[in-house]
FIKOLZA-1660 file (N, C-alpha, C; in steps of 0.1 Angstrom, whole numbers, plus 5000, padded with zeros to 4 digits):
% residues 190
   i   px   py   pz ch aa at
   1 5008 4988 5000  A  X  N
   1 5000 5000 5000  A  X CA
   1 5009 5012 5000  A  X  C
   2 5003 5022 4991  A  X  N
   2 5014 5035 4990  A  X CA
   2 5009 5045 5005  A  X  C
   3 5021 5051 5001  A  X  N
   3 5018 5064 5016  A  X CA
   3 5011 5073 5014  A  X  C
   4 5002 5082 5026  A  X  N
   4 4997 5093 5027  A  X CA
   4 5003 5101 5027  A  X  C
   5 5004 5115 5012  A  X  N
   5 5010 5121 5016  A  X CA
   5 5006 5139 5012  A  X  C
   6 5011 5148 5022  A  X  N
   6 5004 5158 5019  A  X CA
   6 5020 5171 5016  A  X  C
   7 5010 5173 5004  A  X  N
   7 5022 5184 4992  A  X CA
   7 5015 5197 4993  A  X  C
   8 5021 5203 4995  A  X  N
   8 5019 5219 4997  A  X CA
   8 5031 5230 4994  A  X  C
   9 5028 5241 4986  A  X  N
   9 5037 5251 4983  A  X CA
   9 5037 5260 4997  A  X  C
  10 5044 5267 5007  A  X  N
  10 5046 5274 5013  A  X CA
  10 5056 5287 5012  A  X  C
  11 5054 5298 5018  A  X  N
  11 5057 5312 5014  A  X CA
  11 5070 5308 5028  A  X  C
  12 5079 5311 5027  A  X  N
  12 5090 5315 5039  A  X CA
  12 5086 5317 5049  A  X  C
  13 5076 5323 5053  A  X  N
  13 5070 5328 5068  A  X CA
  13 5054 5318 5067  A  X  C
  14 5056 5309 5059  A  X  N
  14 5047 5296 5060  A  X CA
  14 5033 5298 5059  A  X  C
  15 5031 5307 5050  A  X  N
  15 5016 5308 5042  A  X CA
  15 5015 5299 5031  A  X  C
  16 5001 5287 5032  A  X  N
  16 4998 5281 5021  A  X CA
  16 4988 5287 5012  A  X  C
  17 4982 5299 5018  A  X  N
  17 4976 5304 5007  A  X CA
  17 4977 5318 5013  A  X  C
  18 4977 5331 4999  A  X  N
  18 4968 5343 5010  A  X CA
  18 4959 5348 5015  A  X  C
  19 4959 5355 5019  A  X  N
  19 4945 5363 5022  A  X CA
  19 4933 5364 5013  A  X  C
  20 4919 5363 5017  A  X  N
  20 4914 5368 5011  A  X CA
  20 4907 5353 4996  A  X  C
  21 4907 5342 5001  A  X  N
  21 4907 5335 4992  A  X CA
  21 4894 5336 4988  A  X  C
  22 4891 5333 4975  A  X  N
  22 4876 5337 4970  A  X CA
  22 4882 5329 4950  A  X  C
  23 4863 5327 4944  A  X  N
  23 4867 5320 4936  A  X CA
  23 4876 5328 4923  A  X  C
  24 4874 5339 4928  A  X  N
  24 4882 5348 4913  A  X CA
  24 4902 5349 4921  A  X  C
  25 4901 5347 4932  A  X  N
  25 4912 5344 4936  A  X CA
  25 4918 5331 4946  A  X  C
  26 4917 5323 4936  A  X  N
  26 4917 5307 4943  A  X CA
  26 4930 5304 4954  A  X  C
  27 4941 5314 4951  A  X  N
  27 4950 5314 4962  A  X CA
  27 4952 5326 4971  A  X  C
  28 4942 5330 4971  A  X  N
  28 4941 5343 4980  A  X CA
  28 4948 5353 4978  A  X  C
  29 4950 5365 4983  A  X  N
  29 4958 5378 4978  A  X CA
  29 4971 5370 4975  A  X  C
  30 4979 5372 4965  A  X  N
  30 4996 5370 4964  A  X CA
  30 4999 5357 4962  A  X  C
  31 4988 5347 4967  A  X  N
  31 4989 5336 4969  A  X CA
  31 4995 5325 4955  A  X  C
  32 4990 5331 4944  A  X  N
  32 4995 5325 4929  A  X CA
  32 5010 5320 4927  A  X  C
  33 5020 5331 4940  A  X  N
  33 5034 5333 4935  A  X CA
  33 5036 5313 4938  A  X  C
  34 5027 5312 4949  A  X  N
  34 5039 5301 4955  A  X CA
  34 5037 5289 4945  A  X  C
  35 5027 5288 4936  A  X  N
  35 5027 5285 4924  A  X CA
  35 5032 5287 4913  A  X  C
  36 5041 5294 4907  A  X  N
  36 5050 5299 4899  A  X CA
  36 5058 5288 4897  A  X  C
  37 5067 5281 4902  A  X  N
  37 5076 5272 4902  A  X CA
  37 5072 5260 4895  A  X  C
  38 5058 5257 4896  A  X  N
  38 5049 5244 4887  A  X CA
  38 5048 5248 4871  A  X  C
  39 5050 5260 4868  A  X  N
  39 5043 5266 4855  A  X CA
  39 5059 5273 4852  A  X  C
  40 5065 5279 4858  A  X  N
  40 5076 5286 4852  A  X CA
  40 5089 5282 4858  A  X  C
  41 5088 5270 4867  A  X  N
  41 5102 5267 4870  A  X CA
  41 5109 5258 4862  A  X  C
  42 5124 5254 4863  A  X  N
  42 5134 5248 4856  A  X CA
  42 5128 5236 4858  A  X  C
  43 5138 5225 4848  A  X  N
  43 5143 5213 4849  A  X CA
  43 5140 5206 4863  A  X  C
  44 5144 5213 4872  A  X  N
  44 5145 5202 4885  A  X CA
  44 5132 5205 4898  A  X  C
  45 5125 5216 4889  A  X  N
  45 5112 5217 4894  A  X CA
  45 5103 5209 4885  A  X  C
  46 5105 5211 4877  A  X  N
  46 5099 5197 4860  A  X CA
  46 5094 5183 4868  A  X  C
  47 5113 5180 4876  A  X  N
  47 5111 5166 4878  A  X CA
  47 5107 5164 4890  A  X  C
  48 5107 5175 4898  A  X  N
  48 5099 5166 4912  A  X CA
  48 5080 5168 4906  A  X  C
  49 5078 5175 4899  A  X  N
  49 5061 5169 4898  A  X CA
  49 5059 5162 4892  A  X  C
  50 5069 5161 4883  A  X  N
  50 5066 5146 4873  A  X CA
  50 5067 5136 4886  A  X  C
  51 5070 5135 4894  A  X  N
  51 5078 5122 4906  A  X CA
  51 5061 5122 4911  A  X  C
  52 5056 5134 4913  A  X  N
  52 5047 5133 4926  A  X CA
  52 5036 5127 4911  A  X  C
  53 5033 5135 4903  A  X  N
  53 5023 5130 4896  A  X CA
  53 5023 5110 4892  A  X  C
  54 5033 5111 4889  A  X  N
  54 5041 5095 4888  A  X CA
  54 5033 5084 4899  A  X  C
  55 5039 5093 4910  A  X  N
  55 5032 5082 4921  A  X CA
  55 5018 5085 4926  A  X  C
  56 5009 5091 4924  A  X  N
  56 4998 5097 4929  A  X CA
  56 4988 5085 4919  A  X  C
  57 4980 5079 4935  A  X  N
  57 4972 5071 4929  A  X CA
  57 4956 5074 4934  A  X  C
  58 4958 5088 4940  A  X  N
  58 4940 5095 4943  A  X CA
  58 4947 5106 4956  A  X  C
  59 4935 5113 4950  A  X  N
  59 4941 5129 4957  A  X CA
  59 4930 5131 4967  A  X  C
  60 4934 5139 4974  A  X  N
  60 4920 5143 4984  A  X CA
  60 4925 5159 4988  A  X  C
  61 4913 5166 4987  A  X  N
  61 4915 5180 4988  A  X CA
  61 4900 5183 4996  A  X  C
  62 4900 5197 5001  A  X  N
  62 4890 5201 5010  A  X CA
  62 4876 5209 5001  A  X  C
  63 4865 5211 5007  A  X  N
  63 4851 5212 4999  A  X CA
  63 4856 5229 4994  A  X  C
  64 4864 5238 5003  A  X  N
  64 4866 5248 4999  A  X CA
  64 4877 5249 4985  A  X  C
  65 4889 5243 4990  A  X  N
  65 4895 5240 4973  A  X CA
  65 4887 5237 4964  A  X  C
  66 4880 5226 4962  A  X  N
  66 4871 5220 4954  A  X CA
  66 4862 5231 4947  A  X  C
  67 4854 5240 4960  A  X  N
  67 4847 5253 4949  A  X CA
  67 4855 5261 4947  A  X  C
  68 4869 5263 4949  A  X  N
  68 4874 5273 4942  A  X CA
  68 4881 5273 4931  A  X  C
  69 4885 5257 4933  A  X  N
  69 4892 5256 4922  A  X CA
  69 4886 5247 4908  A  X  C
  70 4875 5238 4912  A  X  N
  70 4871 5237 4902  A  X CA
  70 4870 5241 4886  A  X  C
  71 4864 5253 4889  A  X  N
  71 4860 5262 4876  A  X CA
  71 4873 5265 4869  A  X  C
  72 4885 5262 4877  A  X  N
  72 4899 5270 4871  A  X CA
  72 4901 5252 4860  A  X  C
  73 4905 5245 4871  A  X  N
  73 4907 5232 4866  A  X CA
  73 4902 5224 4853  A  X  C
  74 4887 5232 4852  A  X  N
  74 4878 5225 4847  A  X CA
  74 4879 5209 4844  A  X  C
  75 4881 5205 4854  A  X  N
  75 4885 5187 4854  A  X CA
  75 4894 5183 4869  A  X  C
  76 4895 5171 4867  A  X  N
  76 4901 5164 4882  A  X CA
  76 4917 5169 4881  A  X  C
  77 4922 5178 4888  A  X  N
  77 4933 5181 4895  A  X CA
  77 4944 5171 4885  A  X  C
  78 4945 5159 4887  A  X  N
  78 4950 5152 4883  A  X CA
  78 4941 5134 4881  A  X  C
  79 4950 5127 4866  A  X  N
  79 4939 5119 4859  A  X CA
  79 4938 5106 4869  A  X  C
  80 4935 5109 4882  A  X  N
  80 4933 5101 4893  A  X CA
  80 4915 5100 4899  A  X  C
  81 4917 5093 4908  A  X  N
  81 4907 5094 4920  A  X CA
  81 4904 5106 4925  A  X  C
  82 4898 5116 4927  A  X  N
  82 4900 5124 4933  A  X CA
  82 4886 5126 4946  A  X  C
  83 4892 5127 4961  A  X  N
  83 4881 5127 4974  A  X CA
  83 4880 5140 4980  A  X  C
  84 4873 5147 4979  A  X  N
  84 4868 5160 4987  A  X CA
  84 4861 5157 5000  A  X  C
  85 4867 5163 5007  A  X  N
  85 4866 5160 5021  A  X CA
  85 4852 5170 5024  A  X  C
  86 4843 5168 5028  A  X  N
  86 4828 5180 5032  A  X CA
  86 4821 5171 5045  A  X  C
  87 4808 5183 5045  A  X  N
  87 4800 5179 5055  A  X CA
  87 4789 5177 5048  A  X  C
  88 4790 5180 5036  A  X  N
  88 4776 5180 5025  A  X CA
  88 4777 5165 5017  A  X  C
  89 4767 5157 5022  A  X  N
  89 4765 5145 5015  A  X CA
  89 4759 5151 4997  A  X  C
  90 4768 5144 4990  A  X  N
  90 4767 5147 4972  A  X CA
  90 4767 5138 4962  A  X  C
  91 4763 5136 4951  A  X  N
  91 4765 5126 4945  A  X CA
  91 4785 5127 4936  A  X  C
  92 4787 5116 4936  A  X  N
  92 4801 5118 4930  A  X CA
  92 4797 5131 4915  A  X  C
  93 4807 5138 4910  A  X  N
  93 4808 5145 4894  A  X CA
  93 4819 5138 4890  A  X  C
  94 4814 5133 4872  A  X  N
  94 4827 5128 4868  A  X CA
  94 4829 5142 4857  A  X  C
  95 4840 5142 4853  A  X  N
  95 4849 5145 4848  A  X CA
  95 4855 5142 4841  A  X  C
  96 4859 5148 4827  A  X  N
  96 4868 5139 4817  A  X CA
  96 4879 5128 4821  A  X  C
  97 4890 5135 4833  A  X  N
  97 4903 5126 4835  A  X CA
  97 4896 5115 4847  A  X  C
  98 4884 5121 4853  A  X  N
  98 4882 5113 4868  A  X CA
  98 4867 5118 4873  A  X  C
  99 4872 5113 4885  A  X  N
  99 4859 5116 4890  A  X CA
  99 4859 5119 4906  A  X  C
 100 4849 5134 4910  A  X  N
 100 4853 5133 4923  A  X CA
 100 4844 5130 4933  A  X  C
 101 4844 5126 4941  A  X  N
 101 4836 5119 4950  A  X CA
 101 4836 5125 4968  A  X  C
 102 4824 5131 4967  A  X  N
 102 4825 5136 4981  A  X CA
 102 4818 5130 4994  A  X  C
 103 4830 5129 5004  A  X  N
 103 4834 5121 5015  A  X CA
 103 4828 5127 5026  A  X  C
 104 4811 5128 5034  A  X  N
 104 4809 5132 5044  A  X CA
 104 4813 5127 5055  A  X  C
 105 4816 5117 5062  A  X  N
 105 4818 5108 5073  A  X CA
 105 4834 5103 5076  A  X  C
 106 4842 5119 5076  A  X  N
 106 4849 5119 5084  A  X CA
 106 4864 5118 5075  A  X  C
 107 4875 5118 5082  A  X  N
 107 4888 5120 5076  A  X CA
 107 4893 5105 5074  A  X  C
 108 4891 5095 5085  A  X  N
 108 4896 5084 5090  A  X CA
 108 4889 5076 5070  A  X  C
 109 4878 5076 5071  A  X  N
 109 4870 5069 5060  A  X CA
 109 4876 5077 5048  A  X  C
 110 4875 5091 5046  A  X  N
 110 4880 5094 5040  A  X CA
 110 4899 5090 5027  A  X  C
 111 4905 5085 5040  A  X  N
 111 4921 5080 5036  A  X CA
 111 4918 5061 5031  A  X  C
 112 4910 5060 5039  A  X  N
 112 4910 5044 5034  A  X CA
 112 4900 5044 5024  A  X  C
 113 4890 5053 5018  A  X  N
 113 4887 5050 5006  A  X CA
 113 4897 5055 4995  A  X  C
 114 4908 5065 4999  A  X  N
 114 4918 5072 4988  A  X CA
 114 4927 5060 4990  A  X  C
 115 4931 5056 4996  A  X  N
 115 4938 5046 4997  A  X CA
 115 4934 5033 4992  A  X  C
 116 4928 5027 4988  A  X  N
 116 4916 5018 4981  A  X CA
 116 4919 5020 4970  A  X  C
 117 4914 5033 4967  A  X  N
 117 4913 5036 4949  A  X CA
 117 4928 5037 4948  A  X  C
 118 4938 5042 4952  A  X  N
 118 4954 5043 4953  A  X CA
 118 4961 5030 4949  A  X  C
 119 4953 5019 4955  A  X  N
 119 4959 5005 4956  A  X CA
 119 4977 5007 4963  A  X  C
 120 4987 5005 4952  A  X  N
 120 5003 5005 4958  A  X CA
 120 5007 5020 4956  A  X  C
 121 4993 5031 4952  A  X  N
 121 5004 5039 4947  A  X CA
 121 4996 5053 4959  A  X  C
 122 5005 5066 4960  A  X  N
 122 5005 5070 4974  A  X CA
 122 4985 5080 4972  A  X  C
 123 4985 5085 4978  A  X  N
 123 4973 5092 4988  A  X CA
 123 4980 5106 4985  A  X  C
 124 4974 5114 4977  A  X  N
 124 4982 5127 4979  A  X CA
 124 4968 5142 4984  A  X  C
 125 4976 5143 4995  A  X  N
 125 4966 5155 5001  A  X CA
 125 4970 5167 4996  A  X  C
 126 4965 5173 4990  A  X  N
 126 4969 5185 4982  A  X CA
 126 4960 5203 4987  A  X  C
 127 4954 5201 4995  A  X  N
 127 4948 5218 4996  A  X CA
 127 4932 5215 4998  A  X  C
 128 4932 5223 5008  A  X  N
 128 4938 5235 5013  A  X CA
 128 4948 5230 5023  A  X  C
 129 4956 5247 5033  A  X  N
 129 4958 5238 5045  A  X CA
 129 4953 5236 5057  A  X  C
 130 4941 5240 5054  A  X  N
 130 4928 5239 5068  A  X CA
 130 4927 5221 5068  A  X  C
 131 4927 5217 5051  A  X  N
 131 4924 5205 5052  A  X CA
 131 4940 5195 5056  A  X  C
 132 4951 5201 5055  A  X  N
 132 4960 5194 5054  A  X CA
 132 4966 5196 5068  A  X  C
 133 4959 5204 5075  A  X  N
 133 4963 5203 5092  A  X CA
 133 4956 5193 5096  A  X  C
 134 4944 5192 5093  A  X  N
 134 4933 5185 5101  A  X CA
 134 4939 5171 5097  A  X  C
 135 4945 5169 5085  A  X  N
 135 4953 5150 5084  A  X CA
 135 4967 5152 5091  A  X  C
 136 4975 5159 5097  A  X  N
 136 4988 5159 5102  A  X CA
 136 4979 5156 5119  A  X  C
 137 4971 5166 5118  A  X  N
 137 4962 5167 5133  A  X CA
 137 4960 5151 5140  A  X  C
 138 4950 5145 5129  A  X  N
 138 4949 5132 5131  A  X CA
 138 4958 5122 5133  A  X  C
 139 4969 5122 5128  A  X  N
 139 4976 5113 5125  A  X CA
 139 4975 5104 5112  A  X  C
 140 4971 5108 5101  A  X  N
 140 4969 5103 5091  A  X CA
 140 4972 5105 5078  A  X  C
 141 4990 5113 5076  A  X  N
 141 5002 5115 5074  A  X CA
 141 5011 5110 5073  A  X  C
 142 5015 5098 5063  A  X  N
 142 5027 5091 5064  A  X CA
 142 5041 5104 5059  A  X  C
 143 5039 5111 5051  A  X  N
 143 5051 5118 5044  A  X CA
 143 5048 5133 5048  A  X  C
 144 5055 5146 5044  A  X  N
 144 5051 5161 5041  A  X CA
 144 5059 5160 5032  A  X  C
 145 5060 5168 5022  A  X  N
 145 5064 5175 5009  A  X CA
 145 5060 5190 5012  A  X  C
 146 5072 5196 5016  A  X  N
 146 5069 5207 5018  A  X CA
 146 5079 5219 5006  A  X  C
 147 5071 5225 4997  A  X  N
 147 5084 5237 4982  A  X CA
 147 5081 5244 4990  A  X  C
 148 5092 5247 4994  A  X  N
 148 5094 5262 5002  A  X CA
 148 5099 5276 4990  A  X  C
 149 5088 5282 4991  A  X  N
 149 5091 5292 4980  A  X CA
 149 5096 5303 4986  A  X  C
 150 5108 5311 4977  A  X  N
 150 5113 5322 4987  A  X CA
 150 5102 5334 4984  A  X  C
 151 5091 5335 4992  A  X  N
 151 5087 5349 4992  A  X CA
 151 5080 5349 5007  A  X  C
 152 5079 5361 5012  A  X  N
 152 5070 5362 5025  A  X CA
 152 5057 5373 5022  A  X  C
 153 5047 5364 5023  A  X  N
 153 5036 5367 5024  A  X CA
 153 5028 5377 5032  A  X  C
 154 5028 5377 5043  A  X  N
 154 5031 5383 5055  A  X CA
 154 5014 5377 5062  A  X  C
 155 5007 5372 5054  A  X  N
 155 4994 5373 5059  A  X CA
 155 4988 5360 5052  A  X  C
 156 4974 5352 5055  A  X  N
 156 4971 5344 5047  A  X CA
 156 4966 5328 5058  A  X  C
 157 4965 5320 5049  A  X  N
 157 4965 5307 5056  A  X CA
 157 4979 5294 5059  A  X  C
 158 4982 5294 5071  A  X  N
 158 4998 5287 5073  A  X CA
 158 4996 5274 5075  A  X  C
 159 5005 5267 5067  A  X  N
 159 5003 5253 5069  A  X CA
 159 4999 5246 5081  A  X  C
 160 5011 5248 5089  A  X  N
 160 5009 5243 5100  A  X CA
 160 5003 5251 5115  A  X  C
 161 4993 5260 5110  A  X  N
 161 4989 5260 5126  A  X CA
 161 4975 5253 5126  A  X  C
 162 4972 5258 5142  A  X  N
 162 4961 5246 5142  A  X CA
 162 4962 5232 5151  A  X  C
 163 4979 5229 5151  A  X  N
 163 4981 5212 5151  A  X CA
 163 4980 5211 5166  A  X  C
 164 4974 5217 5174  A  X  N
 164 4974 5213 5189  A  X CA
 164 4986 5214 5193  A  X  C
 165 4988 5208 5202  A  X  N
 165 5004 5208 5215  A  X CA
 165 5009 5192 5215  A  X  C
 166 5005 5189 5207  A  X  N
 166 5010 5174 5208  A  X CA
 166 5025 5179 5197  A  X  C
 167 5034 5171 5202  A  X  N
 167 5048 5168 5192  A  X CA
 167 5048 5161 5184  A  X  C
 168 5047 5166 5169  A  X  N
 168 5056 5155 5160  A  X CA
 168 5065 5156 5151  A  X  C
 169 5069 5145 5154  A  X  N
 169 5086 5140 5154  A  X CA
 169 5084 5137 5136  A  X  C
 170 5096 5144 5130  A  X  N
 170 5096 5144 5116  A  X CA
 170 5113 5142 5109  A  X  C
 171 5114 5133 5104  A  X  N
 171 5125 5127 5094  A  X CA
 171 5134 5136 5082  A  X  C
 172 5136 5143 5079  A  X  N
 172 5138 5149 5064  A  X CA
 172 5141 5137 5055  A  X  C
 173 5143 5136 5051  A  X  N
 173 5142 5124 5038  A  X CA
 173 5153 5127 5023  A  X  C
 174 5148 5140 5019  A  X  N
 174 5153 5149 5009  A  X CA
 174 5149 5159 5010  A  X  C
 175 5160 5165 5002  A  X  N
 175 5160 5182 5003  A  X CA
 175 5162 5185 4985  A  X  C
 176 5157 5190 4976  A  X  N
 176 5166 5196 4967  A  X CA
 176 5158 5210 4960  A  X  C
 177 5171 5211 4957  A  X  N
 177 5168 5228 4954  A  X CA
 177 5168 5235 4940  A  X  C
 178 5160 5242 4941  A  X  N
 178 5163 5248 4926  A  X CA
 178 5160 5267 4927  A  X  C
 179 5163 5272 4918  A  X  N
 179 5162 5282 4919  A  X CA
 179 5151 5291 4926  A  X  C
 180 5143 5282 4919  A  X  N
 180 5127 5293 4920  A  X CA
 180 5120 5284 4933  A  X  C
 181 5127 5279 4940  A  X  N
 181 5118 5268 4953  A  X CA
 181 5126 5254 4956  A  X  C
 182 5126 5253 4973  A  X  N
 182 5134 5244 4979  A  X CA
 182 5126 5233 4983  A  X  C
 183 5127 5215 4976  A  X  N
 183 5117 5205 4976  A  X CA
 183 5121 5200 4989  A  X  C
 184 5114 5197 4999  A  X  N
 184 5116 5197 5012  A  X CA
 184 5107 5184 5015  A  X  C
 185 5114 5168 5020  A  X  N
 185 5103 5160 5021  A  X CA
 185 5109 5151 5034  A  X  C
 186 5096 5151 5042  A  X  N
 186 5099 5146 5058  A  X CA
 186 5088 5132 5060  A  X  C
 187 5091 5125 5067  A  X  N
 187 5086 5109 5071  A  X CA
 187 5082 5114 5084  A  X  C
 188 5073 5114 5082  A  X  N
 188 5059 5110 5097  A  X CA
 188 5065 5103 5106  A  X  C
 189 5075 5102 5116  A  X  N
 189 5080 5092 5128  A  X CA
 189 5067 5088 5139  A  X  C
 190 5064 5080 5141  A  X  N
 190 5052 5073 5147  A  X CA
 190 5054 5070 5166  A  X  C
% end
């Protein structure tokens, strides 16, 4: 079975999105920059998404990503599974590459139906990070992939707050760097 894992762009002072998110600005004020590196970076930004898209065998993202970014996407994120995490019972929408299927009854059910449709290949939690605290929160986090982009935001939504007072213990794994953003990936210690 592949790992859970949650990929997120962060600003230097650790905003995953900015201010102000709304559907005509799906990454909130400024928020676009930490995206730049997917669309305008080198070679060795090239190859770590080919790596993630490579192993991604069903994505899960939150009801708020989902309406914002929908309309941009017009289609599944990626030609996977894709599970939206809500409180709103829905019928699945398919979509040219996929289909996404929304998950009322919780996070836990949530990862074992991505993980199902995944079979050997990983669980990628991708946005927001309201949604991507609440799976570090739980424990239901094998990896982080953190591109640290060099800009500071100063305002906005930060990956990691939120996570309570509990400690966790995290691995670095790799590090590589490229100009336009630093690929940062840590192992969940249990």
């Amino acid at each position: 079975m592949g790992r859970t894992v949650l990929s997120m762009s962060v600003s230097l002072d650790g905003f995953a999105a900015g201010p102000d998110v709304t559907a005509e600005q799906p990454m909130g004020k400024g928020g676009e920059r930490l995206h730049e590196w997917l669309f305008h970076g080198g070679e060795v930004d090239a190859a770590q998404a080919r790596e993630r898209y490579a192993t991604t065998g069903a994505v899960v993202i939150g009801k708020r990503t989902f309406d914002v970014g929908v309309g941009l996407w017009q289609d599944v994120p990626f030609p996977v599974p894709c599970f939206v995490v809500t409180r709103e019972p829905r019928e699945p929408l398919t979509m040219n590459s996929g289909t996404f299927t929304f998950v009322s009854d919780g996070l836990h059910s949530t990862v074992s139906r991505a993980r199902q449709a995944a079979g050997d290949r990983s669980v990628l939690i991708m946005g927001g990070p309201t949604t991507g605290q609440r799976f570090v929160k739980a424990g239901l986090v094998d990896e982080i992939v953190v591109q640290l982009v060099p800009v500071l935001l100063g305002a906005g939504v930060r990956l990691f707050d939120n996570l309570g007072t509990d400690h966790i213990e995290l691995e670095r794994t790799a590090a590589v760097e490229s100009p336009n953003v630093t690929h940062l990936t840590f192992s969940v210690l249990t």
